[in-house]
C-alpha positions in Angstrom: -10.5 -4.1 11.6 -6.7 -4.7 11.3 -3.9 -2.8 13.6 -0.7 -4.4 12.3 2.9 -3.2 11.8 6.2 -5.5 10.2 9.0 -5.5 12.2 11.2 -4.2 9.6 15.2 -4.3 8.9 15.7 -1.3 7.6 17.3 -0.8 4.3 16.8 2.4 2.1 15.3 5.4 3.4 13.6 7.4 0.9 11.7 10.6 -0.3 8.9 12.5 1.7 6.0 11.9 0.2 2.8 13.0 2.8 0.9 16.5 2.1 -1.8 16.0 5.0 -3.6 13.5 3.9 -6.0 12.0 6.1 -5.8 8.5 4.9 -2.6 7.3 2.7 -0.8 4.8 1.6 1.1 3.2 4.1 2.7 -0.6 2.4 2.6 -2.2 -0.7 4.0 -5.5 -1.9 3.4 -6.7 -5.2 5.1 -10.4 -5.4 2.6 -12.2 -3.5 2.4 -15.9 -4.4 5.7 -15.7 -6.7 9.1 -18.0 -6.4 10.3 -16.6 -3.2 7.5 -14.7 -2.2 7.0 -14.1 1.5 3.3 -13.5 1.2 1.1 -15.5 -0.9 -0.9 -12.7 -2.4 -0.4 -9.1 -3.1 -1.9 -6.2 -1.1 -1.8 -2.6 -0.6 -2.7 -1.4 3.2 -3.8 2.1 4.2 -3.6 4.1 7.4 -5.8 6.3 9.0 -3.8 9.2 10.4 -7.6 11.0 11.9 -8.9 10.8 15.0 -11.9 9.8 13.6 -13.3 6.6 11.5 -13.4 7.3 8.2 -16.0 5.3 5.5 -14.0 4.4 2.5 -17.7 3.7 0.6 -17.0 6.1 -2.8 -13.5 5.9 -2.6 -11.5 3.5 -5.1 -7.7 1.9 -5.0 -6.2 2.1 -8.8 -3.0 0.2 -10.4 -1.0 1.0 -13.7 1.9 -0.1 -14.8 5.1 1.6 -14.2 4.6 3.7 -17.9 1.3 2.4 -17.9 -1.7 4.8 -18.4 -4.3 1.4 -18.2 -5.4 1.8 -14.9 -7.4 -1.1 -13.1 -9.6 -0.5 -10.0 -11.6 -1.7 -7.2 -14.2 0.5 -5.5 -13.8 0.2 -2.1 -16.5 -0.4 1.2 -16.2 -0.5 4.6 -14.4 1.8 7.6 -10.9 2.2 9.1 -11.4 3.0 12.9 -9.4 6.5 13.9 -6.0 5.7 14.0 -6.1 2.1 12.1 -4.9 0.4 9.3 -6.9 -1.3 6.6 -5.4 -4.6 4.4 -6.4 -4.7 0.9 -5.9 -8.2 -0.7 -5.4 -7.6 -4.3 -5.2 -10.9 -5.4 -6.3 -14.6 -4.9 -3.4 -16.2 -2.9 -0.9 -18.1 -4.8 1.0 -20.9 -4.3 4.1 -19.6 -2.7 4.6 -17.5 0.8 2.5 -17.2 3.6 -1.2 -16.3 4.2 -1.7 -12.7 4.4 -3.6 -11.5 8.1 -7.2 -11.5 7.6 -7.8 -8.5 4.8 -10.3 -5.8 5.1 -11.3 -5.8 1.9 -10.6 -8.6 -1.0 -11.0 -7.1 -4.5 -14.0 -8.7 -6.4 -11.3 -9.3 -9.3 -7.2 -9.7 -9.3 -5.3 -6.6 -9.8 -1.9 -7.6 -10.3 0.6 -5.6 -9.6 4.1 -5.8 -10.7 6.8 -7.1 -8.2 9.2 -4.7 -8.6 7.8 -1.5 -10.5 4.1 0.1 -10.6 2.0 2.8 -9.8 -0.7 2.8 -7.2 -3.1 5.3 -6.1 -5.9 5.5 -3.4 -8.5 8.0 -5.0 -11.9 9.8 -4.0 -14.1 8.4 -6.7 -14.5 5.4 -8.6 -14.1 6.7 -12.2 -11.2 4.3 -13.7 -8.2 7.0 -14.1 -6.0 7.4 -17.5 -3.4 8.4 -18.5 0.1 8.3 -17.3 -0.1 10.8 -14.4 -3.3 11.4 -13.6 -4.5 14.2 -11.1 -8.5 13.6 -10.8 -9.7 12.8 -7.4 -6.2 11.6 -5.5 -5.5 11.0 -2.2 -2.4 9.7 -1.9 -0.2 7.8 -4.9 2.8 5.8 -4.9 5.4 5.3 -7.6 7.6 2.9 -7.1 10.2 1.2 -9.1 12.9 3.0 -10.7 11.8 3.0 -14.3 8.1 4.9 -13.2 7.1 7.6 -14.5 5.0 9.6 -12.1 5.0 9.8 -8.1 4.9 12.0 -5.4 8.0 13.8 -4.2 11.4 14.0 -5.4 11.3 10.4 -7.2 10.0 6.8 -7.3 11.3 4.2 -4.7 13.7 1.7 -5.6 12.4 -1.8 -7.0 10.6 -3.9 -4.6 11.1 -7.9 -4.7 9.5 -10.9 -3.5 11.3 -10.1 0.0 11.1 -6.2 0.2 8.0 -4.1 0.0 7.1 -0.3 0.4 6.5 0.4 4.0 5.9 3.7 5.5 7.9 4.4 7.9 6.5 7.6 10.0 3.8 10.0 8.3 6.4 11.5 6.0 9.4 9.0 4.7 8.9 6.0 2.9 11.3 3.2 2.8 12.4 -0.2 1.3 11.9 -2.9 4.0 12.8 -6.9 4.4 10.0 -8.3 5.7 10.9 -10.5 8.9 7.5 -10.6 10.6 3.9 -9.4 10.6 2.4 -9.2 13.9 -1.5 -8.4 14.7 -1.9 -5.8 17.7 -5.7 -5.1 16.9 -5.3 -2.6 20.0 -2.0 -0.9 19.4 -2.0 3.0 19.0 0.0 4.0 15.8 2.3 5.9 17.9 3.9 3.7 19.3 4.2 1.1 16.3 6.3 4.0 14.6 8.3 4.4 17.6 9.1 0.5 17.8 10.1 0.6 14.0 12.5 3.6 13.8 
């Protein structure tokens, strides 16, 4: 199991997103293995805001296009300890950027998410969603890219790019980040990553 954080240069702070969620969303970066690409494979990574481990076994991570209502899945397994993060590999790494930490979870086929404008949800079942705003089942959903059509909150986030990704930056505030590092502190409490970042 994963602790990890990105020290971050901080560029766009945007909408509040969290309604007490106990696991959500807390980066995405959909350019992996593209010209430029700082990572060689995309990947979503949740966060465990509990004090207790959590089993994600019946729980499913779902991607659609930013108008899309085509929505493709992976069911997910395994736990994320109280207070961790969890590294979803979307893809099979590419041939620009560099390896990705050692994932959680690697999705048994590619879902590849734009690199600038989706929509991705972590949902409590592992029906395939339709539509273009689906409510069934959701945990926590992210819209980012300014040409999508559903999210939480007030509004997407920007576009995202080969260098920036969606990062959360404490419980409630998401933000557009360049990427400088990615460290792995298997032992650090969240607290303090959030305090080290803002």
């Amino acid at each position: 199991m994963r602790k990890g954080f990105f020290i971050l240069q901080l560029l766009i702070s945007l909408a509040c997103y969290t309604n007490g969620q106990t696991v959500v969303i807390s980066q995405v970066y959909g350019a992996g293995g593209n010209s430029g690409a700082l990572y060689n494979a995309d990947y979503v990574e949740l966060f465990n805001q509990t004090g207790s481990p959590i089993n994600l076994t019946g729980y499913s991570i779902q991607y659609a296009a930013t108008t899309g209502t085509n929505w493709f899945k992976a069911d997910l397994t395994g736990t994320i300890i109280a207070g961790g993060y969890f590294l979803i590999r979307m893809t099979q790494p590419g041939a620009n950027g560099a390896s990705l930490p050692t994932p959680d979870f690697i999705t048994a086929t590619d879902i590849l998410m734009s690199a600038t404008a989706g929509k991705i949800t972590l949902v409590n079942g592992t029906a395939p969603l339709s539509g273009v705003c689906p409510n069934t089942g959701i945990i926590d959903f992210v819209g980012y890219g300014l040409t999508t059509n559903c999210y939480e909150g007030t509004g997407p986030t920007s576009n995202i790019s080969s260098t920036l990704a969606i990062f959360r930056a404490s419980m409630d505030v998401l933000i557009i980040t360049t990427i400088v590092m990615i460290l792995q502190l298997h032992h650090l409490h969240p607290e303090t990553v959030h305090r080290q970042l803002i």
